[in-house]
VEXLODREN-812129 format. One record per residue (C-alpha): residue number from 1; residue in one letter; x, y, z. Coordinates in steps of 0.05 Angstrom, whole numbers. Example, Ala and Ser with C-alpha at 12.3 -4.5 7.8 and 13.67 -1.06 7.14 Angstrom:
2
MISE seq type     px     py     pz
MISE   1    A    246    -90    156
MISE   2    S    273    -21    143
***
This chain:
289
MISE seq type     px     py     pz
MISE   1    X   -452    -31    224
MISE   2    X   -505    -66    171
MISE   3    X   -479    -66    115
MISE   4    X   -517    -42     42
MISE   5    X   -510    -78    -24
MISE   6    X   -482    -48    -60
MISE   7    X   -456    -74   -143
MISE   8    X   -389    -79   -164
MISE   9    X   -363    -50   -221
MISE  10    X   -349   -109   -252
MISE  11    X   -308   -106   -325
MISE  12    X   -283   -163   -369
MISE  13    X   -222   -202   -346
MISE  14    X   -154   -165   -345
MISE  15    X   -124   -215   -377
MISE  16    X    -48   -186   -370
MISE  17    X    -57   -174   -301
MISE  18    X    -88   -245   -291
MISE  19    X    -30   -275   -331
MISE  20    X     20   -243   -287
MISE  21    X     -8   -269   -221
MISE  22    X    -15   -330   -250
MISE  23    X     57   -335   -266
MISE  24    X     78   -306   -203
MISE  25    X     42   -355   -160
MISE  26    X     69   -418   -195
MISE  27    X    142   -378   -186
MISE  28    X    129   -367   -117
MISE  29    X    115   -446   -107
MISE  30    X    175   -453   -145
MISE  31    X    213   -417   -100
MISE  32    X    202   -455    -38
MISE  33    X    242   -523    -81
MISE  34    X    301   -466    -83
MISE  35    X    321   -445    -13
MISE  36    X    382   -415     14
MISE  37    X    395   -372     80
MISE  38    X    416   -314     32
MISE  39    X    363   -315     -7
MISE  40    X    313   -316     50
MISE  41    X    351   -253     79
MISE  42    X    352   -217      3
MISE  43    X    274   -228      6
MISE  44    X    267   -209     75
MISE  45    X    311   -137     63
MISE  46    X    271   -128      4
MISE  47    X    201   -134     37
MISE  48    X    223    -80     81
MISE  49    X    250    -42     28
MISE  50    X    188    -45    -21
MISE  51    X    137    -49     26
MISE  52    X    159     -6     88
MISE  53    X    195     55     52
MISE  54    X    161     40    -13
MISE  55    X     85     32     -6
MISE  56    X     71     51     63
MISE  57    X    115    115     69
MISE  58    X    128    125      9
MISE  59    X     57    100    -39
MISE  60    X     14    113     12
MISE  61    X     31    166     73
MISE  62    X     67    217     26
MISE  63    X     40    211    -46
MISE  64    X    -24    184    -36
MISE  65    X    -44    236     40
MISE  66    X     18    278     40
MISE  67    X     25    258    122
MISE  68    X     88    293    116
MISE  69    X    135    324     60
MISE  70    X    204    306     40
MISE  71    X    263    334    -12
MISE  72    X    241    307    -82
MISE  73    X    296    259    -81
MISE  74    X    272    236    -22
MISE  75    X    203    234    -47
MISE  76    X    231    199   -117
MISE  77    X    275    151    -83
MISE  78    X    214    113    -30
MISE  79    X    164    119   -100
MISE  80    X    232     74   -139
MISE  81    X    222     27    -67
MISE  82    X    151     33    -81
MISE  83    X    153     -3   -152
MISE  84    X    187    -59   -130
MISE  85    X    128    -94    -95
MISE  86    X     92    -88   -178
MISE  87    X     28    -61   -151
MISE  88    X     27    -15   -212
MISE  89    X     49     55   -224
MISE  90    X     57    103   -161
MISE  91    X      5    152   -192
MISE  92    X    -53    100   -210
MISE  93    X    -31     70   -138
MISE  94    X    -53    135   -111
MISE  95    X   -109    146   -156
MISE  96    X   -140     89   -128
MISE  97    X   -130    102    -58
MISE  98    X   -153    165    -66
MISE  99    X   -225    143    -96
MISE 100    X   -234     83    -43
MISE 101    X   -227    141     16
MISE 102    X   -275    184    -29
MISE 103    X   -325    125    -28
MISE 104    X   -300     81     22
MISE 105    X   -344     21     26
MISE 106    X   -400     53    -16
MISE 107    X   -415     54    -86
MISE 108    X   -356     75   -126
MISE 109    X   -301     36    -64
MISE 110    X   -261     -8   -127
MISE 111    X   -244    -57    -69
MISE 112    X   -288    -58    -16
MISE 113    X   -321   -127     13
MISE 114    X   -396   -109     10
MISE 115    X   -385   -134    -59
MISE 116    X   -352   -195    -36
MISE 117    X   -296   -220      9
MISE 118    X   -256   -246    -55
MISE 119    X   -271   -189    -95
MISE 120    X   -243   -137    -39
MISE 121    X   -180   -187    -36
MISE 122    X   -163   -199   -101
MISE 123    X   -221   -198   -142
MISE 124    X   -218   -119   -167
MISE 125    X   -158   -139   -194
MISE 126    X   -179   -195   -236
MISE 127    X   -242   -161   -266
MISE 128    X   -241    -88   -236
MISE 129    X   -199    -24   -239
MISE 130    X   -130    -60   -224
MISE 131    X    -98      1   -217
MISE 132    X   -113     18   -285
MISE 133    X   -142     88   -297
MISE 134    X   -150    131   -355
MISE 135    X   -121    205   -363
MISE 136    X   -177    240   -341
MISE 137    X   -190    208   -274
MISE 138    X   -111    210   -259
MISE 139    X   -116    285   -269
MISE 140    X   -176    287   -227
MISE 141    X   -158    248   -165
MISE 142    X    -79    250   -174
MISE 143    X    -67    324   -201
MISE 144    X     -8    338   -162
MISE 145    X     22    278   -181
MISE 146    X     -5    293   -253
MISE 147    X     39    354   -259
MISE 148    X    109    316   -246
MISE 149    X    146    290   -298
MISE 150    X    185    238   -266
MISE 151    X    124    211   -238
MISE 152    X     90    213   -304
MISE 153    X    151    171   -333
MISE 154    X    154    121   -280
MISE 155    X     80    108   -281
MISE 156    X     84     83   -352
MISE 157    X    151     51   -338
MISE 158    X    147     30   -271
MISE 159    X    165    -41   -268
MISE 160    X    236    -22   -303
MISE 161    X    267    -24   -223
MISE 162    X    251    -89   -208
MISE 163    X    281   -119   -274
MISE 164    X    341    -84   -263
MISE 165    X    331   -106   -191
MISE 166    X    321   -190   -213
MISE 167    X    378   -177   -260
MISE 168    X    435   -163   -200
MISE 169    X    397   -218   -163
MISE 170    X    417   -268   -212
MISE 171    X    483   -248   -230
MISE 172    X    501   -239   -160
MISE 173    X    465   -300   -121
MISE 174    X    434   -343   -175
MISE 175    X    368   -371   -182
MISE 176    X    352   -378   -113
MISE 177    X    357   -304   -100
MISE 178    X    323   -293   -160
MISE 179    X    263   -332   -139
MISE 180    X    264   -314    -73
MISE 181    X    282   -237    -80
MISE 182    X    227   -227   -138
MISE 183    X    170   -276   -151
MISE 184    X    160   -305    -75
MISE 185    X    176   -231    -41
MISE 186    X    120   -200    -90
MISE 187    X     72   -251    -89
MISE 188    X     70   -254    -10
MISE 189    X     79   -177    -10
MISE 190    X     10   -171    -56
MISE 191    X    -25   -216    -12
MISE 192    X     -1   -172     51
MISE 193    X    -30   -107     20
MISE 194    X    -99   -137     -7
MISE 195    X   -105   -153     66
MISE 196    X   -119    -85     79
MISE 197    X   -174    -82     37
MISE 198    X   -205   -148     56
MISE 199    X   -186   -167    123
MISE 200    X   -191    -91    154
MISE 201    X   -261    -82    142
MISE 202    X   -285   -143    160
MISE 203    X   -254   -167    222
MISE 204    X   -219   -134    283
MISE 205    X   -229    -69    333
MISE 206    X   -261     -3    319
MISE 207    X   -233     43    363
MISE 208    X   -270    102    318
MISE 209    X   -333    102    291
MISE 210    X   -324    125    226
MISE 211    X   -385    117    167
MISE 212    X   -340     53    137
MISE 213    X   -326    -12    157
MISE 214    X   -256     -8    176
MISE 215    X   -223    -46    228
MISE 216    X   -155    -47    261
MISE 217    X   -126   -116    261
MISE 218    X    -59   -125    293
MISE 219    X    -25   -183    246
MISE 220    X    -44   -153    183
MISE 221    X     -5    -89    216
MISE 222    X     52   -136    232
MISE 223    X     51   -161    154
MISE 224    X     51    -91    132
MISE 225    X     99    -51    172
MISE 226    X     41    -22    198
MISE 227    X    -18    -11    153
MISE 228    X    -73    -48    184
MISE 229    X    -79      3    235
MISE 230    X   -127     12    183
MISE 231    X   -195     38    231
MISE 232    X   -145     92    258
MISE 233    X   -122    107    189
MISE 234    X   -191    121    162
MISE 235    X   -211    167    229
MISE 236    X   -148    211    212
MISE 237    X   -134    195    146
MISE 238    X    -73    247    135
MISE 239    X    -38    230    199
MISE 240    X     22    207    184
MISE 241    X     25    158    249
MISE 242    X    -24    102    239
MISE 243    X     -4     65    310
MISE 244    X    -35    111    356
MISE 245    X    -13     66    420
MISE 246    X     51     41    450
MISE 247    X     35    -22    429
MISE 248    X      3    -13    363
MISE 249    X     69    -28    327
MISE 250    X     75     15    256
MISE 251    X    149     10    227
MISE 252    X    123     58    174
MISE 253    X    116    108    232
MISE 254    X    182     93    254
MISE 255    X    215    103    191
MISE 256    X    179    166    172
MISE 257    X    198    191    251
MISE 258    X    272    169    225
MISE 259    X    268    223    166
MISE 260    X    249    273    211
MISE 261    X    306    268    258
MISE 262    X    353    263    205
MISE 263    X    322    334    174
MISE 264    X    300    300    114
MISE 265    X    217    296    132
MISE 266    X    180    362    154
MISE 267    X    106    381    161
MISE 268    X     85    311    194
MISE 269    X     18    309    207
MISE 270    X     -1    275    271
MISE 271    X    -74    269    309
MISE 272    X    -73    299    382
MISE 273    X    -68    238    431
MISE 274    X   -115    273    478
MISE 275    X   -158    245    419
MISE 276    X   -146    177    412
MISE 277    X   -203    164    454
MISE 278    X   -260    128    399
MISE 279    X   -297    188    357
MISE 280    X   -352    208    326
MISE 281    X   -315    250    271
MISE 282    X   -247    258    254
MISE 283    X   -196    299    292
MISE 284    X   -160    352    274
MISE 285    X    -81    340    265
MISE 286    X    -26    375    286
MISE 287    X     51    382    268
MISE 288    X    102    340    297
MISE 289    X    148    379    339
***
C-alpha cells in the first residue's frame, strides 16, 4: 500500500511522562546488576498478569471493543491487572485506541508510522497525546466508560496498584524483586505494546486487505500474549479471537476462552472461520457457542 504524508500532531514535550521513562529505563538497567531466580519469576508472573489479563483482555478486547462481556468484578478486576503495566488510566487507554481505529493510519491515528517509525514507537508519547485526553473527548470516544464511577476513579488514580504492588515486593523479596517486578517488567512491557503500533504496520503478512497498514507479525504476538495478530485484529476489530489459525498463538484468546468455560465471559464475539480466507471488507462476527 503507498503510503500518504500525512503531519503529526506534534505538542510540546510531556515532560512528566518523559521524566518517568527516563527514570524507568535507567531502573531497568539497574535491574539487570540485581538478579535472582525469584525475582525473574515475580517479573515473569507479573507480565502475564498485567499484560495478558490486564491490557489485552482486559484494556483492550473488553473495555476498549467489548469482544465479549464479563460480571463487573470481573471487568474491574483485569482493568486493576491492566494498571500495572502504567500505560495510563484504563479510560484514556481506551480513548486512544478507540481514535487510532477511527483514523487508523490517516490523519488524526496519534501513533501511526506515516509520521515516523520513532514517533509510532514511542514518539506520541514524548510529544503527542500520551494517553492524555481532556473531558470532552473521553466522553466522546469512551462514553460508556465515562458513565462508571469506578472507572472514573481509577483513571485519575490509576497507578495507586502498582505502588501498593512495589510495596509487597520489597517487603517480601527485597530490592531485587522490586527492580525486577516493577521498573524492568514495565519498561520491557511498554516496549512490547508500542510494538504494536510500530512494528505491525510496517513489517509482516497481510492476510486482509484492509484500508491501513496493518500487519500480523508473529514475535511481536509472542511478546504480547497475542496482540500482534494485529492485520486480523483490524479486519474484525470486535472479535474477541485475534489468532485466527492453529498456529497463530494468542494467550489472550486462551484466557478469555478460559472465562467462558468457567461461566464468567458471555457474548464473545468471534469472526466465522469460513472467513478467514484474506478480505476485501470486514466480516461479520458471530457468538461463541
Amino acid at each position: 500500500m503507498q503510503r500518504e504524508t500525512v503531519l503529526p500532531n506534534r505538542a510540546g514535550v510531556n515532560w512528566a511522562t518523559s521524566t518517568f521513562l527516563v527514570v524507568f529505563h535507567l531502573c531497568a538497567v539497574a535491574a539487570l546488576f540485581t538478579f535472582s531466580w525469584q525475582a525473574l519469576f515475580v517479573m515473569l508472573a507479573l507480565w502475564w498478569v498485567a499484560g495478558s489479563l490486564g491490557i489485552g483482555m482486559g484494556f483492550h478486547r473488553l473495555l476498549t471493543h467489548r469482544g465479549y462481556k464479563t460480571p463487573k468484578w470481573v471487568e474491574y478486576l483485569l482493568t486493576i491487572c491492566g494498571t500495572l503495566a502504567l500505560e495510563g488510566g484504563e479510560i484514556d487507554w481506551v480513548v486512544t485506541h478507540r481514535i487510532h481505529h477511527s483514523h487508523t493510519d490517516a490523519a488524526g491515528d496519534p501513533h501511526t508510522p506515516r509520521h515516523g517509525r520513532f514517533w509510532a514507537h514511542v514518539g506520541w508519547v514524548l510529544r503527542g497525546t500520551a494517553q492524555q485526553h481532556g473531558e470532552v473527548v473521553m466522553r466522546r470516544y469512551a462514553p460508556d466508560l465515562m458513565r462508571d464511577p469506578f472507572h472514573r476513579v481509577l483513571n485519575r488514580f490509576y497507578w495507586v496498584p502498582i505502588i501498593c504492588v512495589g510495596l509487597a515486593l520489597f517487603y517480601f523479596g527485597g530490592w531485587s524483586v522490586l527492580m525486577w517486578g516493577v521498573f524492568l517488567r514495565v519498561t520491557l512491557n511498554l516496549h512490547f505494546t508500542w510494538l504494536v503500533n510500530s512494528a505491525t504496520h510496517l513489517w509482516g503478512k497481510r492476510r486482509f486487505k484492509t484500508t491501513d497498514d496493518s500487519t500480523n507479525l508473529w514475535w511481536v504476538a509472542l511478546l504480547t500474549f497475542g496482540e500482534g495478530w494485529h492485520n486480523n485484529h483490524h479486519a474484525h476489530p470486535r472479535s474477541a479471537r485475534h489468532g485466527l489459525r492453529w498456529y497463530e498463538i494468542d494467550v489472550n484468546w486462551y484466557g478469555i476462552r478460559a472465562l467462558q468455560l468457567l461461566g464468567l465471559a458471555r457474548d464473545v464475539k468471534l469472526t466465522s472461520p469460513a472467513l478467514f480466507a484474506p478480505q476485501t471488507e470486514s466480516a461479520p462476527l458471530r457468538r461463541a457457542a
